[in-house]
C-alpha positions as CSV (number, residue, x, y, z in Angstrom):
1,X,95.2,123.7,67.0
2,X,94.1,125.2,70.8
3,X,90.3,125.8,70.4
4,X,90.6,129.2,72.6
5,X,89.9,132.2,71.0
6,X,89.9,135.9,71.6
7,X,87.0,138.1,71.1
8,X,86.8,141.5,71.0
9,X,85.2,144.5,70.5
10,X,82.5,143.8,72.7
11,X,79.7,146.2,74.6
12,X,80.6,147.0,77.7
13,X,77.1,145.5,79.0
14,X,78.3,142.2,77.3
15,X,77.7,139.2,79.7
16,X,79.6,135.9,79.3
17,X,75.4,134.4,79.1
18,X,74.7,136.7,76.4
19,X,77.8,135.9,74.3
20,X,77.4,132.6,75.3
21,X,74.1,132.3,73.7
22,X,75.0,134.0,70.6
23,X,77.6,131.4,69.6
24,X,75.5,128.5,70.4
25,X,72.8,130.1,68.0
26,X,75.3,129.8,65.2
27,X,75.7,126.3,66.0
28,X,78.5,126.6,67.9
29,X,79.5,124.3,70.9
30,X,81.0,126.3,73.5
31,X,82.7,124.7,76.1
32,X,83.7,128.1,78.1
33,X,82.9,131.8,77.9
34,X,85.5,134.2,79.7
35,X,84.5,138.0,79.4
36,X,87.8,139.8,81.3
37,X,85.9,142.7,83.6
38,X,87.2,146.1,85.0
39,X,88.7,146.0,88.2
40,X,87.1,149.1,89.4
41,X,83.3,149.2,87.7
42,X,82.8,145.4,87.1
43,X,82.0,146.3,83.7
44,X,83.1,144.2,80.1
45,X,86.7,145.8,79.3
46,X,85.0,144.7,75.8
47,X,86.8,141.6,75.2
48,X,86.3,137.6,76.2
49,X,88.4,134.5,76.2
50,X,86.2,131.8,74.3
51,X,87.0,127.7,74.4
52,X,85.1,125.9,71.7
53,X,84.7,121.6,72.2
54,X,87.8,120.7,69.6
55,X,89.5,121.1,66.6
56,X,86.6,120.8,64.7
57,X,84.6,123.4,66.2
58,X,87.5,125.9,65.8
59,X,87.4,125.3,62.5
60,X,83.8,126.3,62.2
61,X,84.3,129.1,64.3
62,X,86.6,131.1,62.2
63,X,84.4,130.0,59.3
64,X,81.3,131.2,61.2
65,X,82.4,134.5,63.3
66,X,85.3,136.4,60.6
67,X,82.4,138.6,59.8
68,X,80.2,138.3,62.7
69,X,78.6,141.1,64.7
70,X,77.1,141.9,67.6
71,X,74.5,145.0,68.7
72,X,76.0,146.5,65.3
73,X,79.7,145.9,66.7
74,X,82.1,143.7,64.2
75,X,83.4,141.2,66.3
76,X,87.5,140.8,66.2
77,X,88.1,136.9,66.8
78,X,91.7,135.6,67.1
79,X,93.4,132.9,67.5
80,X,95.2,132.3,71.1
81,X,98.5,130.2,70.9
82,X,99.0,128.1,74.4
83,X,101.4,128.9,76.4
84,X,103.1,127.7,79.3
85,X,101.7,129.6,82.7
86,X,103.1,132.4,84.2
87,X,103.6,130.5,87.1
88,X,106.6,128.2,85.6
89,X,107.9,131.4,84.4
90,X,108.3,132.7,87.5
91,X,110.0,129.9,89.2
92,X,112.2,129.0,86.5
93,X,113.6,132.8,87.1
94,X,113.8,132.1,90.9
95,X,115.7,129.2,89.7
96,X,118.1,130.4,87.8
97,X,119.2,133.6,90.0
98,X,122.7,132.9,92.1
């Protein structure tokens, strides 16, 4: 099982510290903290991308966040299936075209 997660329903102040910060005080060890931003304000589109150290602390993570909350907002936390990148899509389409 990937340890990367999706979180959502963030603040739009939400920083990638602050989130950061709250998973660690669950006992959490987070290996990377993603928070996707607007283009045009630089401001949270209210969702992050979360690594967690293994398998293990996956586990614990679903246990620990399916009814967490943050400044009154219940967290939606997902899994995220790997997947190959968009860049071998790409050329693998270049490839195949006559």
């Amino acid at each position: 099982m990937s340890s990367r997660f999706f979180i959502g329903n963030l603040a739009p102040d939400a920083t990638e510290h602050g989130l950061r910060d709250f998973f660690v005080a669950r006992g959490l060890a987070v290996s990377q903290v993603s928070i996707v931003l607007d283009r045009g304000t630089g401001r949270s589109r209210g969702f992050a991308f979360v690594e967690f150290g293994g398998a293990a602390e996956a586990d614990a993570a679903i246990e620990t966040l399916g009814d967490a909350s943050i400044d009154g907002r219940n967290l939606i936390v997902r899994h995220v299936d790997e997947r190959e990148p968009a860049s071998s899509h790409r050329s693998r389409a270049r490839k195949e075209e006559p």
